[in-house]
Phi, psi and omega in degrees: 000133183287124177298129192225080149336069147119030164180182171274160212279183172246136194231118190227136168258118186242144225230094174306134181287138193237344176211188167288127138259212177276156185260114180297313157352277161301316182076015147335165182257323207205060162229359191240078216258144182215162151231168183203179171218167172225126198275099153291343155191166172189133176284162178307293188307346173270346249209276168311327178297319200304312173301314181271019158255004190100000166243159198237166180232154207207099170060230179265001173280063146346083172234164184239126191282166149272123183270345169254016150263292156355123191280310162246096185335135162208099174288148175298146144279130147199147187276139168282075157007295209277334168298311187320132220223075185289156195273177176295283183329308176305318179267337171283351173286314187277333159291339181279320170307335168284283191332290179314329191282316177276330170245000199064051198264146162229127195277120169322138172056036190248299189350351168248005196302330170219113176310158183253099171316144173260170194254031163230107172327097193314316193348302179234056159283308163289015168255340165289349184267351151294315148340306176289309179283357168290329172062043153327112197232129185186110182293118175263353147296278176313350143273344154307320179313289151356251192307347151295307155344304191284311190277357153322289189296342168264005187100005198253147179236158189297133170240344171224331164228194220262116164323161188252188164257137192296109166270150192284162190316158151280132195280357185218162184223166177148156175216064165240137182277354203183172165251038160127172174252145212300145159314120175268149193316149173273117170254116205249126184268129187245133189298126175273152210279150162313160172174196217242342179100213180290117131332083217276013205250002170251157193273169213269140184293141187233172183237151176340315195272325178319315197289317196287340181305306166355262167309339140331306189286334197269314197276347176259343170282329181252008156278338209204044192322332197260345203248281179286347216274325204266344177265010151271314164312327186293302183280013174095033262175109163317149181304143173273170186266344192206149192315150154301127184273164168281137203302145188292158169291185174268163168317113195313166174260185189296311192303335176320274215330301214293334192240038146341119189294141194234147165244188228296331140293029181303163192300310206208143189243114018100035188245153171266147165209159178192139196194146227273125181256156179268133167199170186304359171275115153289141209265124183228169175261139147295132173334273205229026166265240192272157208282320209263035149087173173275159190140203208217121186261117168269104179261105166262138173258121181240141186250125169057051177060009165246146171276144190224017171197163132231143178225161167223132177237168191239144169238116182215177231284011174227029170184182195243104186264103168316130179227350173191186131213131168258178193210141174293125164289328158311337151256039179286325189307339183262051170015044158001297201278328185267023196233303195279345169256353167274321183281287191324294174317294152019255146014278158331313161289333166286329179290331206289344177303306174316330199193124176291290201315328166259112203236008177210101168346119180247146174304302195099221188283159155228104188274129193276001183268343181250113198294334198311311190278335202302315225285325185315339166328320171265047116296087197255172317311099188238171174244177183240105187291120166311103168311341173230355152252330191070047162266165181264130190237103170329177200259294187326308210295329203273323209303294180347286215274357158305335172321311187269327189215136190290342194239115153221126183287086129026280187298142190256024182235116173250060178233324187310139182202155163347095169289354210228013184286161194299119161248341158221112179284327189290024178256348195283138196273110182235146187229114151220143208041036162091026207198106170314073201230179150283145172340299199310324167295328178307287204308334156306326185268000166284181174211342210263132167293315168322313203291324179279340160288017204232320181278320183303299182309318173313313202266018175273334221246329183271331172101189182270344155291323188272329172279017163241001153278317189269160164265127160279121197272134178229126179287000000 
């Protein structure tokens, strides 16, 4: 029998894919395949594993694609915080946020810089419409009651804190990490006018910064006529234009850019907030990890006292998982999505100072057919999840073989296999009539042959740590 140290287990009804729907992704009508659970409660720790198997959460929806059905493949994603380095693009996003902040500048033709997502993932549209006809009715308290009950009677006692309460759904659903990466300038080359060519009886044109190096140099030839100018010539070297500098500092980090100092007359006032939200994660304290806990997060941006954004991450214990963000669109010219996933690193690197184990950004998918998904890649260094071993792959090793298939097996050992695969089902925890027991006992009081293949595909999918933790609820 499995233990469940300081709250209550996690408890899911899981839902076999049984057909195609439309693809948010593609729009196929019938390409696009899941499996899925609906989470009535779950700990952070089922919640990271459930992820470093392929599965994503939509609110209280657990879902995992089948990927080698599925018309667009969609790998977990995730970034290495302490390695991260921003691209030039990452830095012109955080400088137009300053610029705007200090003076109010507003970047010309910038007003497209990120389409506006919507904040339910077309993906598992159709699975929530699955939902529905299943017509879930099910008191998440009294079931929480319920499965208190079962472990009352069976003895188990609490060893480090107090159970939590089951929290109720959440009002919004979505799996976006960002809108996109901001547009880049357009260069429009104008055919030059015809003409006769250079005019050789003129000196040949040069340009301003040239003229002004120019003249550095004459002035620095009549301060020092003799001296540095003539031991670079000695060595064969053209004159320099300016004294030798002392080696650049090192390159600012991410966090410089970000919490740049404004002065006193800035433009625009800028605040964060961030506070614990209902979602199907119980909110637990870590032993020694981050000051605000494990859980399910709201982050609001208010610009001049209006909120011009929300996001929600789950922080749990071995990473920080982006699960949506919205947005104003009037203010889509600061590139919102990409400004919030540079603070969400950010962030990361900070808890991890709190707790070493959390060290890594999660994404959500990444597809490689879809620019809406492709663009989280550049964020490097991240990996890629093996669909069939579930080990972590640098990107660079994968983007070659996306090239070629849409579907690809990461790991290059083709003896490697699922360490975490289901090897014993009758140990998987079914919570039925108010009663714990193992599978291997469930399955005896049972008949319809459909229901064990369906528990059988749950523990394959989920794997074998999490299926002897969480209960699968069976009416």
């Amino acid at each position: 029998m499995a233990f469940w140290a300081g709250g209550s287990p996690s408890i899911v009804d899981y839902f076999p894919s049984e057909d195609f729907y439309r693809c948010g992704y593609c729009k196929n009508e019938s390409g696009s395949r899941s499996n899925g659970m609906w989470a009535h409660s779950m700990t952070v720790q089922d919640y990271q594993d459930l992820i470093d198997r392929g599965w994503r959460r939509s609110g209280k929806y657990v879902y995992k694609p089948v990927m080698n059905q599925t018309c667009c493949p969609q790998y977990t994603i995730r970034c290495r915080p302490l390695q991260f380095q921003p691209s030039k693009s990452h830095k012109k996003v955080l400088k137009k946020m300053l610029k705007f902040l200090a003076k109010g500048e507003v970047p010309k033709g910038s007003c497209e810089d990120e389409p506006m997502d919507s904040t339910m993932d077309d993906a598992v549209a159709g699975d929530f419409a699955l939902i529905n006809k299943l017509d879930i009715q099910c008191d998440l308290k009294t079931l929480s009651d319920d499965v208190k009950e079962s472990l009352e009677s069976e003895g188990k006692n609490s060893k480090k804190e107090e159970p939590h309460e089951l929290l109720q759904s959440q009002d919004f659903v979505g799996e976006r990490l960002g809108s996109g990466e901001p547009s880049h300038s357009v260069k429009v080359h104008t055919v030059p006018k015809p003409g006769k060519g250079a005019d050789l009886s003129k000196p040949p044109c040069r340009k301003a910064k040239e003229i002004r190096k120019e003249r550095k140099r004459l002035k620095l030839m009549q301060q020092n006529p003799a001296g540095e100018l003539e031991g670079f010539q000695a060595q064969g070297h053209p004159p320099s234009l300016f004294p030798p500098k002392a080696k650049s500092n090192q390159p600012k980090s991410l966090e410089d850019l970000i919490f740049e100092s404004l002065p006193e007359n800035a433009s625009h006032k800028l605040e964060f907030t961030r506070f614990l939200c209902s979602s199907p994660l119980e909110a637990e304290t870590p032993p020694n990890g981050p000051d605000c806990g494990y859980g399910s997060f709201h982050q609001q941006y208010w610009l001049d006292g209006k909120i011009i954004a929300v996001g929600v991450i789950d922080i749990l214990p071995n990473c920080v998982s982006s699960v949506y963000l919205y947005y104003d669109p009037d203010y889509s010219f600061l590139s919102l999505g990409v400004y919030s996933a540079l603070r969400e690193i950010a962030f990361t690197r900070q808890l991890h100072e709190k707790s070493s184990q959390l060290s890594y950004y999660y994404m959500g998918f990444y597809i490689h057919s879809c620019p809406k998904m492709k663009y989280k890649g550049q964020y490097r260094p991240s990996d890629l999840l093996c669909p069939e071993t579930y080990v972590w792959v640098p990107i660079e090793q994968c983007l070659p073989s996306l090239e070629n298939s849409k579907y690809c097996r990461f790991n290059q050992d083709p003896e490697a296999v699922d360490e975490d695969r289901s090897t014993e089902p009758d140990r998987l925890q079914v919570f039925h009539k108010r009663a714990i027991m193992p599978y291997g006992d469930y399955k005896k009081q049972q008949k319809d042959p459909s229901e064990e293949a369906a528990v059988l595909q749950y523990a394959s999918l989920v794997g074998q740590k999490c299926s002897e933790r969480m209960l699968l609820f069976r009416n």
